[in-house]
C-alpha positions in Angstrom: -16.5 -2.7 1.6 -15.6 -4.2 4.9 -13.4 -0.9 5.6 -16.2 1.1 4.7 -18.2 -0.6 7.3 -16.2 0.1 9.9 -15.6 4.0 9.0 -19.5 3.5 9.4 -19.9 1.7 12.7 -17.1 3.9 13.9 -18.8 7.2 12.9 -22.0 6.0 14.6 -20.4 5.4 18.3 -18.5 8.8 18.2 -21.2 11.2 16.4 -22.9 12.0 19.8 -19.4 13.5 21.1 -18.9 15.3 17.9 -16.6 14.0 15.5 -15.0 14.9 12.3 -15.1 13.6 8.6 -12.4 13.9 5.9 -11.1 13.3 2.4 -7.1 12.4 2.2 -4.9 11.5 -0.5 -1.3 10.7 -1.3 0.9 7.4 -1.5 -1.4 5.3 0.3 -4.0 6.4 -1.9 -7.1 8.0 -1.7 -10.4 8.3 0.8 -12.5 9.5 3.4 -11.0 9.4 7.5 -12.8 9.7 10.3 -11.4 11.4 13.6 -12.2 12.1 17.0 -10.8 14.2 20.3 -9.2 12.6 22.9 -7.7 15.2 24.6 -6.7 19.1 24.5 -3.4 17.9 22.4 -4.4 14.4 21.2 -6.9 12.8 18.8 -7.4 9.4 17.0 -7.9 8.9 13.5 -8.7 6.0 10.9 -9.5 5.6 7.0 -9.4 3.4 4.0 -7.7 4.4 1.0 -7.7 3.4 -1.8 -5.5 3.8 -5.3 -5.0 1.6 -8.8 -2.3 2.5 -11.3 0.1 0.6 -13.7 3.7 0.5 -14.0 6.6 -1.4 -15.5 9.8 -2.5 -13.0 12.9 -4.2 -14.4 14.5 -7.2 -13.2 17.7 -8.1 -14.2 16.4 -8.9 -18.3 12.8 -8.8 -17.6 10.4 -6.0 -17.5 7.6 -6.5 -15.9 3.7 -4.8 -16.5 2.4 -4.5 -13.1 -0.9 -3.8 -12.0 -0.7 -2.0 -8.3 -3.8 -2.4 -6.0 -3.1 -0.1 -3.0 -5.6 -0.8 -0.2 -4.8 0.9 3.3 -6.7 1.5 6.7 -4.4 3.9 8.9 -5.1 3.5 12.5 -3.5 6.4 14.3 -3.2 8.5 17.5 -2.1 12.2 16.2 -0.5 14.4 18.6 0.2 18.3 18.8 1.8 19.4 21.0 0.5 22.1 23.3 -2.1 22.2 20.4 0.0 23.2 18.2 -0.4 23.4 14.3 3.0 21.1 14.3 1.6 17.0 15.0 3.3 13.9 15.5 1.5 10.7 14.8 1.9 6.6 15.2 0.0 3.5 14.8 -0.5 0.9 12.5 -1.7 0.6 8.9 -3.8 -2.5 7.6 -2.8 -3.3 4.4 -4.6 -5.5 1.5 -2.4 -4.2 -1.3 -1.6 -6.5 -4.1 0.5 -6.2 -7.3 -0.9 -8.4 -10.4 2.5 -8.8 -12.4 2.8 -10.1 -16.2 5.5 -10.5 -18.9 5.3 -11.9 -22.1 8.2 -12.3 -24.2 9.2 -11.3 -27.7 12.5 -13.2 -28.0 14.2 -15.6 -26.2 15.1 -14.7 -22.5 17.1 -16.0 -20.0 15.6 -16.9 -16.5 17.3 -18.6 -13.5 20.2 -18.9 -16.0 18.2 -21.0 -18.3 17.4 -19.5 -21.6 13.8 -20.1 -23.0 12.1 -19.3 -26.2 8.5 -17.2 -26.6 6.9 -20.5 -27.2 9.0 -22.5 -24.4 7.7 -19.6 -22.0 4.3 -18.5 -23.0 3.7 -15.5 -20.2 4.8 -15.1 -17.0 2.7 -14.3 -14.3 2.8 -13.3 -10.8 1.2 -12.1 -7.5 2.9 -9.6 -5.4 1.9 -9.1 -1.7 2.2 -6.3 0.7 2.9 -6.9 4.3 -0.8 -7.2 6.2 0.2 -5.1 9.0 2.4 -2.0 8.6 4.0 0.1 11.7 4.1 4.0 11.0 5.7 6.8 12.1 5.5 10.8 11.0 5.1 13.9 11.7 2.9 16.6 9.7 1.0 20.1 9.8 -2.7 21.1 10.8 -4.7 19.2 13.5 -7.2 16.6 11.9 -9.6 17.4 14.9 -10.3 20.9 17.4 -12.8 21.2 20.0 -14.5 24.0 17.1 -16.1 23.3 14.2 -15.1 24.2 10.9 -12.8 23.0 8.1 -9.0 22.2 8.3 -6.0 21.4 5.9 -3.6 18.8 6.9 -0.2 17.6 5.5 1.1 14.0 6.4 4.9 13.0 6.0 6.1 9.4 7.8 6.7 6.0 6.9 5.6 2.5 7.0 7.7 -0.9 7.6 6.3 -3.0 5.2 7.6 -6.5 3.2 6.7 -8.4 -0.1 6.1 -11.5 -0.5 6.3 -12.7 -4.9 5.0 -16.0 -6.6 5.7 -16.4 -10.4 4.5 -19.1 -12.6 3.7 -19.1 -16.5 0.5 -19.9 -18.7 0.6 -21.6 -21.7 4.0 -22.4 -23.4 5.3 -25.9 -24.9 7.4 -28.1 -22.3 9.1 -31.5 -21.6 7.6 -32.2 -17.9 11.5 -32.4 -17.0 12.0 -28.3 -18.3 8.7 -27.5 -17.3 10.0 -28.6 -13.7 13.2 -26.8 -14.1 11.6 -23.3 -15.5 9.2 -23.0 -12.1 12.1 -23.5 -10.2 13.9 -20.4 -12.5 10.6 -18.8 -12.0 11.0 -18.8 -8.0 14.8 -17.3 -8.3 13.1 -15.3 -10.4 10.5 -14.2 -7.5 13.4 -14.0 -5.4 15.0 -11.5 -7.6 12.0 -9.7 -7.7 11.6 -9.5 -4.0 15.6 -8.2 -3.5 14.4 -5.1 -5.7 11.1 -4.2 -4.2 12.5 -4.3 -0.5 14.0 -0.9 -1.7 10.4 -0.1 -0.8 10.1 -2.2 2.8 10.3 1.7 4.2 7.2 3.0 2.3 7.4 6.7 2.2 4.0 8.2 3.0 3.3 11.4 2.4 -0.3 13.2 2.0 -2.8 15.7 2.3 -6.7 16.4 3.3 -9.2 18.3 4.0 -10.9 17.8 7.4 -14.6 19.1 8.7 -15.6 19.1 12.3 -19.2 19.3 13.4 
């Protein structure tokens, strides 16, 4: 809601210039953008997408159900040049994305280099956390904002330096206080592990498209 705000507030302060409304989507999710003119070859643009999906990620034994909260808010200066279809673009992307992660076991598994039973265990849970702040870079096709009004198509190709940070711990299960100890601390190599694999996605590829409307 708070992004949603702001799209708001921000629509309010540029509508007497003329501004222009959209609807993207792609690997940052989906939602509406705003954009204004800054110049004959530069404009600024911001919008809050938004996407939920599920997925399953293995981990050395352990596959993991994960529950992936994208939440984005691109801040960025587009430029064509010599107003050109051809854009380059920069700025920064907000990020609130979170990753709910979950494992229960069937047999016994081996964590830390411990091995635990189903009942030792219990399920595994985790949070996963996206950087806050997100530098990007790209390039793309179409200009999100003209000094005419009409519609406009727009691709968008670039990526985002971003980081995770993981926490693991486990509900239920039947432990000595001395194992309980030592399976949290297998549960944090554990998040380690987890964190090694998912900085294969520390350069976030972005790509999408949208639909643009200048008044």
């Amino acid at each position: 809601m708070r992004y949603l705000f702001l799209l708001a507030s921000l629509s309010s302060m540029i509508f007497a210039e003329g501004f222009t409304v959209g609807f993207q989507g792609g690997t940052t999710g989906l939602g509406p953008a705003l954009a204004f003119q800054i110049s004959e070859s530069a404009s600024f643009r911001v919008g809050a997408f938004f996407l939920s999906l599920e997925r399953e990620e293995k981990v050395d034994t352990i596959t993991y159900d994960l529950d992936v909260s994208l939440k984005w808010m691109p801040v960025l200066i587009d430029w064509n040049p010599g107003g050109s279809i051809f854009r380059m673009s920069g700025g920064l992307l907000f990020n609130r994305s979170s990753v709910n992660a979950s494992y229960i076991p069937d047999f016994s598994v081996e964590i830390g280099g411990h091995t635990y039973t189903p009942d030792n265990v219990g399920e595994v849970t985790g949070k996963i956390k996206m950087q806050p702040v997100s530098p990007y870079l790209g390039i793309g096709l179409g200009r999100p904002v003209t000094g005419n009004s009409g519609v406009r198509f727009i691709l968008d190709a670039g990526i985002a330096f971003t980081g995770f940070t993981v926490n693991l711990g486990h509900i239920g299960g039947e432990l000595s206080p001395a194992l309980e100890e030592q399976l949290q601390e297998d549960l944090d190599a554990e998040a380690d592990s987890l964190e090694d694999t998912l900085d294969d996605l520390s350069v976030y590829p972005v790509f999408s498209a949208g639909l643009y409307y200048t008044w």
